[in-house]
C-alpha positions in Angstrom: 0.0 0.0 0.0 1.4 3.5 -1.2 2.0 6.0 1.9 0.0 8.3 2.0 1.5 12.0 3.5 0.9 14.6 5.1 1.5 18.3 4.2 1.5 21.7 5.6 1.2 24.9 3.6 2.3 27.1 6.3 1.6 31.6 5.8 0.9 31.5 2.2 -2.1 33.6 1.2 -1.6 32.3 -2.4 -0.8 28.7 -2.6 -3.4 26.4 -4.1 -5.8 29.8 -4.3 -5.4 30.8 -7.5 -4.1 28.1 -9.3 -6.6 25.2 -8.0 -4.6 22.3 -10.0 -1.6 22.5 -7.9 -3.9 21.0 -4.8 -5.4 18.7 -6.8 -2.7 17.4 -7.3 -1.2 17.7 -3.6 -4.3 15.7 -2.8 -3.8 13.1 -4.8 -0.4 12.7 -2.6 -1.9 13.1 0.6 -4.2 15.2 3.5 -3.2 18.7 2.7 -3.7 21.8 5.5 -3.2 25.7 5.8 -1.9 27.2 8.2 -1.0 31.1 9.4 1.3 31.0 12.4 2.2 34.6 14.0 5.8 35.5 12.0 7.1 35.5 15.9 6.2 32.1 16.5 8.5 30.3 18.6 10.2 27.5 17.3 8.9 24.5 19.8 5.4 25.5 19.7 5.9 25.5 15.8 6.8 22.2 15.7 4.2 21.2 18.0 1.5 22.7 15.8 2.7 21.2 12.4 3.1 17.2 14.3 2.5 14.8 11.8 3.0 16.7 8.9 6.0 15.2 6.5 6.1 18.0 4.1 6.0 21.6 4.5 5.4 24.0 1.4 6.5 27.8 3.6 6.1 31.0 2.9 8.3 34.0 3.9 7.6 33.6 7.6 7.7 32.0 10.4 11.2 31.1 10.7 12.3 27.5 10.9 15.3 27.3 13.0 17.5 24.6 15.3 14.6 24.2 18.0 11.5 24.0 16.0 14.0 21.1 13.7 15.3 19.9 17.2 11.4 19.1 18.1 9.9 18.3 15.0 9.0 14.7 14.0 9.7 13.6 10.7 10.0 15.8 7.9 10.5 14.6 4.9 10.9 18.1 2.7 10.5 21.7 3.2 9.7 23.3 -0.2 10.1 27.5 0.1 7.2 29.0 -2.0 10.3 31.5 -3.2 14.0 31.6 -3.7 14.8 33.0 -0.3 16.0 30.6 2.6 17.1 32.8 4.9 13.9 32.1 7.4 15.6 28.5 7.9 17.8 27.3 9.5 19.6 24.4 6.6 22.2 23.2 8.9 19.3 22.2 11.1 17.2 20.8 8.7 20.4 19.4 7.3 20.9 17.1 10.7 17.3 16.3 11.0 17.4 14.6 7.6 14.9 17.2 5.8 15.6 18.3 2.5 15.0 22.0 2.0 14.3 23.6 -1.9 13.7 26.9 -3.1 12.0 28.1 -6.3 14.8 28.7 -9.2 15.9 32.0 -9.4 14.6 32.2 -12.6 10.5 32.4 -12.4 11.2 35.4 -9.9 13.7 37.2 -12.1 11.9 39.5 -14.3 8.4 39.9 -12.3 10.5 41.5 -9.1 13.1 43.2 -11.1 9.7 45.2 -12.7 8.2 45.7 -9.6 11.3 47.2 -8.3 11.0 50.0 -11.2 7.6 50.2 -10.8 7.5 51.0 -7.4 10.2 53.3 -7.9 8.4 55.1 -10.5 5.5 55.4 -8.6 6.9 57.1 -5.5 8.4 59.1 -7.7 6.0 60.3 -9.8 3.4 60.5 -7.2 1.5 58.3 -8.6 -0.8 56.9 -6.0 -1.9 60.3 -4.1 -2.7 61.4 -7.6 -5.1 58.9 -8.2 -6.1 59.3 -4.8 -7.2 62.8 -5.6 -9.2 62.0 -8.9 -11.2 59.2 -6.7 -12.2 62.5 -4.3 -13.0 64.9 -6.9 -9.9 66.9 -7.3 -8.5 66.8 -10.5 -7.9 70.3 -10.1 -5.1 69.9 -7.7 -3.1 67.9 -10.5 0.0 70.7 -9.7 0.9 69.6 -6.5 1.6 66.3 -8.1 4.8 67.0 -9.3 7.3 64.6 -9.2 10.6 63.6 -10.6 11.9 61.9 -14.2 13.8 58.4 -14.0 15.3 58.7 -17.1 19.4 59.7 -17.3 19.5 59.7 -13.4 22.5 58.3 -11.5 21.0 55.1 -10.0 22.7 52.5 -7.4 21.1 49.2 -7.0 22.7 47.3 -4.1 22.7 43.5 -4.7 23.6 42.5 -8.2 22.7 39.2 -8.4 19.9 37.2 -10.0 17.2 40.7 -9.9 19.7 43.1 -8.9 21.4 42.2 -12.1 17.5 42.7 -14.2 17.1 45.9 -12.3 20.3 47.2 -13.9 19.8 45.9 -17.4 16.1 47.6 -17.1 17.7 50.9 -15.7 20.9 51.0 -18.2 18.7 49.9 -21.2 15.9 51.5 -20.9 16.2 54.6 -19.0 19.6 55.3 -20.1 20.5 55.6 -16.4 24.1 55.8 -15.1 23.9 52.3 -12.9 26.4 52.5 -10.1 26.2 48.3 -8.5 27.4 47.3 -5.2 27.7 43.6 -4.2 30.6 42.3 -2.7 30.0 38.7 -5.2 29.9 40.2 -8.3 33.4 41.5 -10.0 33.9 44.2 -11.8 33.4 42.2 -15.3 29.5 40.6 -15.0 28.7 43.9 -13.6 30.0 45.8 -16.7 27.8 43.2 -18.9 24.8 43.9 -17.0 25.6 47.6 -17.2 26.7 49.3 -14.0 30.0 50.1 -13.1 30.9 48.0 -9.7 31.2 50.8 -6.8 31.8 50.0 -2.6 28.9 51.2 -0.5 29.9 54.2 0.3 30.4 55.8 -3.6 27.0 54.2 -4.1 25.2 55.9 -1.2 26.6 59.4 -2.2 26.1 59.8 -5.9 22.9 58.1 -6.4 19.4 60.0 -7.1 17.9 57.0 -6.8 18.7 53.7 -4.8 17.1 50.2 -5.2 17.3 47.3 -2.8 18.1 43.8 -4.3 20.3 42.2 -1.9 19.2 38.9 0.0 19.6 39.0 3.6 21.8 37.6 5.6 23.8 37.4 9.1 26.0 40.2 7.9 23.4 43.1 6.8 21.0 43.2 8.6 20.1 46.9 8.7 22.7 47.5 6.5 20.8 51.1 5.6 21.0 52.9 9.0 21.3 56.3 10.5 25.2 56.6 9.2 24.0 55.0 5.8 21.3 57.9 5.4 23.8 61.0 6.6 25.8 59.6 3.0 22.9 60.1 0.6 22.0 63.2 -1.3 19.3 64.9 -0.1 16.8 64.5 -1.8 16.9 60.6 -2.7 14.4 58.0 -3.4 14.7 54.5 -2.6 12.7 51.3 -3.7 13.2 48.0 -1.8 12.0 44.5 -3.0 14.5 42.6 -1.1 13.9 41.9 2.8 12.6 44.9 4.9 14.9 43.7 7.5 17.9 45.5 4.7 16.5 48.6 6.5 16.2 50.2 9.8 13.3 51.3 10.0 13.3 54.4 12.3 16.4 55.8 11.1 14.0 55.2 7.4 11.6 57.4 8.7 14.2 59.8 10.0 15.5 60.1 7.1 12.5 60.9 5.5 11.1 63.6 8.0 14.3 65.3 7.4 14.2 65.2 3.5 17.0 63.4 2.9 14.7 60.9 1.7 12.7 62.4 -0.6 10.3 59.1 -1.5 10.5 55.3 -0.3 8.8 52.4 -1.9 8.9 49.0 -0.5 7.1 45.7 -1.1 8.8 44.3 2.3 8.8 44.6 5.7 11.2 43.6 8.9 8.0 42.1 10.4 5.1 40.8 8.2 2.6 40.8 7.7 2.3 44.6 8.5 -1.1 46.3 9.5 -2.4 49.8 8.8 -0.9 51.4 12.3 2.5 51.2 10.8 4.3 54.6 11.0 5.0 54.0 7.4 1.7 54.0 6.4 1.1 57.9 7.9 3.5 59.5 5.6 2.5 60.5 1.9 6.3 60.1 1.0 6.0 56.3 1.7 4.7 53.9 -0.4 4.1 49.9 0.8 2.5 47.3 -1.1 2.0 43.8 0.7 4.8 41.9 -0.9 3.2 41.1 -4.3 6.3 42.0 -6.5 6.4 38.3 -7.6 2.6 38.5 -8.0 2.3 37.9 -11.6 0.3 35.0 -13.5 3.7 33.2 -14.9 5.7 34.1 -11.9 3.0 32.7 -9.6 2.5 29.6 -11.2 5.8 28.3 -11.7 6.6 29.0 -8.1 3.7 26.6 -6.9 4.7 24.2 -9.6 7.8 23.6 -8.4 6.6 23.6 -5.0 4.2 20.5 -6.1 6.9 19.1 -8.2 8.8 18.8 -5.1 6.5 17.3 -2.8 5.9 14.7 -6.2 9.4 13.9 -6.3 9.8 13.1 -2.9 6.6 10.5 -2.4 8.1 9.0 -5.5 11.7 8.3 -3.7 13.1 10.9 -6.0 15.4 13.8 -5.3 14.0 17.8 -6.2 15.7 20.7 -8.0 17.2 23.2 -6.6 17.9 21.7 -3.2 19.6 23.9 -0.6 20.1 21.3 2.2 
């Protein structure tokens, strides 16, 4: 008789929603449930909650570290529903024998990259409080919507790797920008084929107009935009990040943007999420937050829960995944 498994799609508000045939076909593996833990969620009681489940499908949160693997049964597979794996722990998982995938870079590439730009744009171009005044009946007050042009601007995307690297062919290509890169794992060379010419951190905070976030987070950066970060920008700057809202502290941010230095700040992430409308974030018209839908496009969406199912396939069939991490 074939096993029959159990699996947990943990904080996902899209998985299996949109595109039905991906739990159909879970289904026809085993019981499937949904769950939304608290992002704080400590890592015992996690493992208590998720008992008998063999495979995980996660989202972005809660974070799956050495005591929620030190007190979880088996587990079989933990399939991200993204590229990032920073929210687990893989040495852990490593020990307790569970394999860990992400999505390949790929299927993310061009959808975030976009929404990078687009945010960008949007802040900068006052996009949304425009609309917002058309909706109330004051077209009239179109003048004090005037923003700033993208195009020919010096721009410096920090991260130049698998979207960081997009977001500069976008920028050189087709804004004729003047790209300045930073990322300490990318030489000079890839970064001149993107089209940006490789700067430290410090060039790339003072001569930027414009700054966007790309870098995946790790042990090292965390906050890596702070107080002393902000004193080296021009005044004046705007800043869109799709990355991890723990890139950026969050009240030297708002700092920043009380004193002008920050002109205009789009982000699709936040340190803790999800957020909620009391936010200090959400009180300022120079802010702009959207609930971390940059990879919310039809093809981007569908091959990440593909290869989430693929995974969970593979592994009731005593087959390895792609793109395994641990």
């Amino acid at each position: 008789m074939k096993k029959k498994y159990k699996i947990a799609v943990v904080n996902s508000s899209s998985f299996g929603k949109i595109y039905t045939q991906h739990l159909e076909r879970l289904k026809k593996i085993g019981e499937v449930s949904f769950f939304n833990f608290d992002s704080e969620i400590e890592g015992k009681e996690l493992a208590n909650r998720l008992n008998g489940y063999n495979m995980i499908i996660a989202s972005v949160t809660p974070y799956f570290g050495k005591e929620f693997f030190d007190n979880k049964d088996e587990l079989l597979l933990l399939s991200r529903h993204g590229i990032g794996y920073n929210t687990i722990d893989v040495e852990a998982a490593k020990k307790h024998g569970t394999i860990v995938t992400i999505v390949p870079a790929l299927i993310e590439r061009d959808a975030v990259a976009e929404n990078n730009i687009t945010n960008l744009l949007s802040i900068m171009r006052k996009t949304g409080e425009a609309n917002h005044a058309v909706r109330n009946d004051d077209w009239k007050i179109r003048a004090n919507f005037l923003g700033d042009g993208l195009s020919g601007t010096t721009v410096g995307v920090i991260g130049v790797g698998n979207i960081g690297s997009r977001v500069v062919e976008i920028l050189n290509y087709g804004f004729r920008c003047n790209v300045l890169g930073y990322d300490p794992n990318v030489d000079e060379l890839s970064m001149e084929r993107f089209g940006a010419k490789k700067v430290g951190l410090d060039e790339l905070l003072s001569m930027s107009d414009e700054i966007c976030i790309c870098a995946s987070l790790n042990e090292d950066n965390y906050h890596m935009l702070s107080t002393k970060e902000f004193n080296k920008m021009k005044k004046g700057v705007y800043i869109s990040n799709t990355a991890r809202g723990a890139l950026v502290d969050e009240k030297a941010l708002l700092e920043a943007v009380n004193s002008g230095v920050v002109e205009g700040f789009a982000t699709d992430v936040m340190e803790i999420e999800p957020s909620d409308s009391s936010h200090p974030y959400n009180h300022s018209d120079k802010i702009l937050v959207t609930p971390h839908t940059s990879a919310y496009t039809n093809k981007c969406l569908s091959g990440m829960g593909e290869k989430c199912v693929s995974d969970c396939e593979a592994v009731a069939n005593g087959k390895l995944p792609n793109r395994i991490v641990s």
